[in-house]
Backbone bond lengths (Angstrom), bond angles and torsions (degrees), N, CA, C in turn:
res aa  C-N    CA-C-N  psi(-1)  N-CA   C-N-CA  omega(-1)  CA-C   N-CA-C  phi
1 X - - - 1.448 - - 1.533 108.15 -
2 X 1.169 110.23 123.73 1.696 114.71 175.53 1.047 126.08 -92.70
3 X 1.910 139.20 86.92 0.996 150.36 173.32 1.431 117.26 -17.88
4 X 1.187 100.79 155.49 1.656 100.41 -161.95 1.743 91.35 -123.13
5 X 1.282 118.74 43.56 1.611 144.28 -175.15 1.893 91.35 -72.40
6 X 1.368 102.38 -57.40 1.716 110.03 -170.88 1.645 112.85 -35.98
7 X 1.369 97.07 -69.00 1.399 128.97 -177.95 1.728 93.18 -41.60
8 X 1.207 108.84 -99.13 1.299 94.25 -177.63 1.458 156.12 -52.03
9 X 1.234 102.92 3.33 1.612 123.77 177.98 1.743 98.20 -87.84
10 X 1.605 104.55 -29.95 1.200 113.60 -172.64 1.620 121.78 -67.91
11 X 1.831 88.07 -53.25 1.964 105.63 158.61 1.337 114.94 -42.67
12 X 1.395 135.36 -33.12 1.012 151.95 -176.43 1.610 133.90 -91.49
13 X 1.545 93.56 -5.21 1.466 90.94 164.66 1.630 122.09 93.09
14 X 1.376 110.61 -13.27 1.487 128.97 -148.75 1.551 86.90 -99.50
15 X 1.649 90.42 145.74 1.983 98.98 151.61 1.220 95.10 -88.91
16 X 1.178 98.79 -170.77 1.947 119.00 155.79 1.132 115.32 -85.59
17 X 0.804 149.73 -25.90 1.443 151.01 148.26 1.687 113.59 -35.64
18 X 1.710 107.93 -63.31 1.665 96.51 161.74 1.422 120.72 -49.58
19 X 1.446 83.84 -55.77 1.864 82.27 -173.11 1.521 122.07 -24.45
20 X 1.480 82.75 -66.40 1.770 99.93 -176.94 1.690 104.82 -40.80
21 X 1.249 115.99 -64.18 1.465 119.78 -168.77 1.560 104.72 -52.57
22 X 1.057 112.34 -74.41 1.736 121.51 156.62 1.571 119.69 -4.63
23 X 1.218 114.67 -52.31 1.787 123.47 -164.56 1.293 104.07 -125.95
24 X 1.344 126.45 -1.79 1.582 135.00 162.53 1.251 99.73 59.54
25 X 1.443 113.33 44.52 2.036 120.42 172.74 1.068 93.19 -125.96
26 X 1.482 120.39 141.81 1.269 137.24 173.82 1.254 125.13 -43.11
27 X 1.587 135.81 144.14 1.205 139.43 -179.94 1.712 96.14 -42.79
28 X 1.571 98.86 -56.18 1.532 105.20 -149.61 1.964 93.24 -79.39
29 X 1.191 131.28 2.43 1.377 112.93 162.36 1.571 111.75 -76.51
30 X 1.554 106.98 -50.38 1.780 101.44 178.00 0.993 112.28 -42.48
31 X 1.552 100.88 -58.24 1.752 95.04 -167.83 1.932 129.78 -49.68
32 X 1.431 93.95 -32.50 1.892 111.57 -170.48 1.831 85.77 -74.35
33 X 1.544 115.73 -59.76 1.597 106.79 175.08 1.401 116.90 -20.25
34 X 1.405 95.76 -88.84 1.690 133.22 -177.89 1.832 100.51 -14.38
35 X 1.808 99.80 -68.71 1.015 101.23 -158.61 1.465 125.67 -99.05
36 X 1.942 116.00 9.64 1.270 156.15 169.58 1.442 127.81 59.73
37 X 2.009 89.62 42.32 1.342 107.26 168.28 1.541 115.21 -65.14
38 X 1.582 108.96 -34.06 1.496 125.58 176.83 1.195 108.93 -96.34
39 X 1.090 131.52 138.06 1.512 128.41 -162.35 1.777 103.00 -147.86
40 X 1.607 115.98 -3.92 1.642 131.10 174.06 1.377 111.36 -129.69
41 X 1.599 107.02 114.06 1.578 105.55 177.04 1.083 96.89 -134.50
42 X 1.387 125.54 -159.79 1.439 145.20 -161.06 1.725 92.46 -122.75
43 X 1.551 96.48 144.38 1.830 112.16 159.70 1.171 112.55 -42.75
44 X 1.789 117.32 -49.28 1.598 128.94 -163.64 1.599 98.50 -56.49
45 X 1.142 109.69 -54.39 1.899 109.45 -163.66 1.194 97.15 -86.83
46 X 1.235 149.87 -10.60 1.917 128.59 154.73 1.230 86.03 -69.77
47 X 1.157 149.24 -93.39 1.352 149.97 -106.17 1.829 88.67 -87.52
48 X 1.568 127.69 -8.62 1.424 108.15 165.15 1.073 107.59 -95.64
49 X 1.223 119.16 -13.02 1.852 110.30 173.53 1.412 110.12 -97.44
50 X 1.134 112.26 -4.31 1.761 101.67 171.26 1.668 104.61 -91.55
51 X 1.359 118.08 -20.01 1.303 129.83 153.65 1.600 119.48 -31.80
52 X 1.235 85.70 -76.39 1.764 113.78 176.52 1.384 124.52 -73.90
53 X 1.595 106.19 -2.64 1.877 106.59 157.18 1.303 89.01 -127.86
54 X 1.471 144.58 42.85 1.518 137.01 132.32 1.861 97.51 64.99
55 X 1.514 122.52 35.08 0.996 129.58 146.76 1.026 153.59 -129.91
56 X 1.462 150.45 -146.50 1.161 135.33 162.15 1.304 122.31 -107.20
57 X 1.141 124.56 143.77 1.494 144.13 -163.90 1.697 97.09 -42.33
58 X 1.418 106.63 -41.47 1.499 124.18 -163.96 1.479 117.98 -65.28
59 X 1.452 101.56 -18.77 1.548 110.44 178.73 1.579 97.68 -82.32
60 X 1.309 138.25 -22.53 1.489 125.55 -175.23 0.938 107.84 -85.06
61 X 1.805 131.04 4.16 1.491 105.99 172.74 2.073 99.50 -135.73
62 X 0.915 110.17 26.09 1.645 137.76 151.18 1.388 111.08 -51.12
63 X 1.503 123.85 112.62 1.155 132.67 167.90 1.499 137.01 -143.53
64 X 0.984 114.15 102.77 1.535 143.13 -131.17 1.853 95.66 -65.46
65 X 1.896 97.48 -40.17 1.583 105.67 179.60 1.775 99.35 -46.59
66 X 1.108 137.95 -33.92 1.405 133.52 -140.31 1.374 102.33 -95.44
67 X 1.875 131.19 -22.48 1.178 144.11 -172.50 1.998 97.08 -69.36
68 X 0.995 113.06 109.02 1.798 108.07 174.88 1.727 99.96 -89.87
């Protein structure tokens, strides 16, 4: 499943680089997220990056294809 992390970092204005600093997760976790080399994380690091884009966890797994 490919997190929908991009999108909203994007709504938000952010590189990955903030992000990272922002949610105190590694450059190289956004990026493996983002781009769904990593596909197993922990509750702790969504819930610090949904922190650090001022949303809910629920928007990273939102997928618009699925609305008929």
């Amino acid at each position: 499943m490919l997190l929908q992390i991009r999108k909203q970092r994007l709504l938000k204005g952010l590189t990955q680089e903030e992000l990272s600093r922002r949610s105190k997760i590694s450059k190289s976790i956004i990026i493996g997220l983002e781009n769904g080399k990593i596909t197993v994380t922990t509750t702790k690091t969504l819930v610090r990056i949904a922190e650090a884009l001022e949303c809910s966890i629920s928007k990273f797994f939102y997928n618009q294809s699925l609305i008929y």
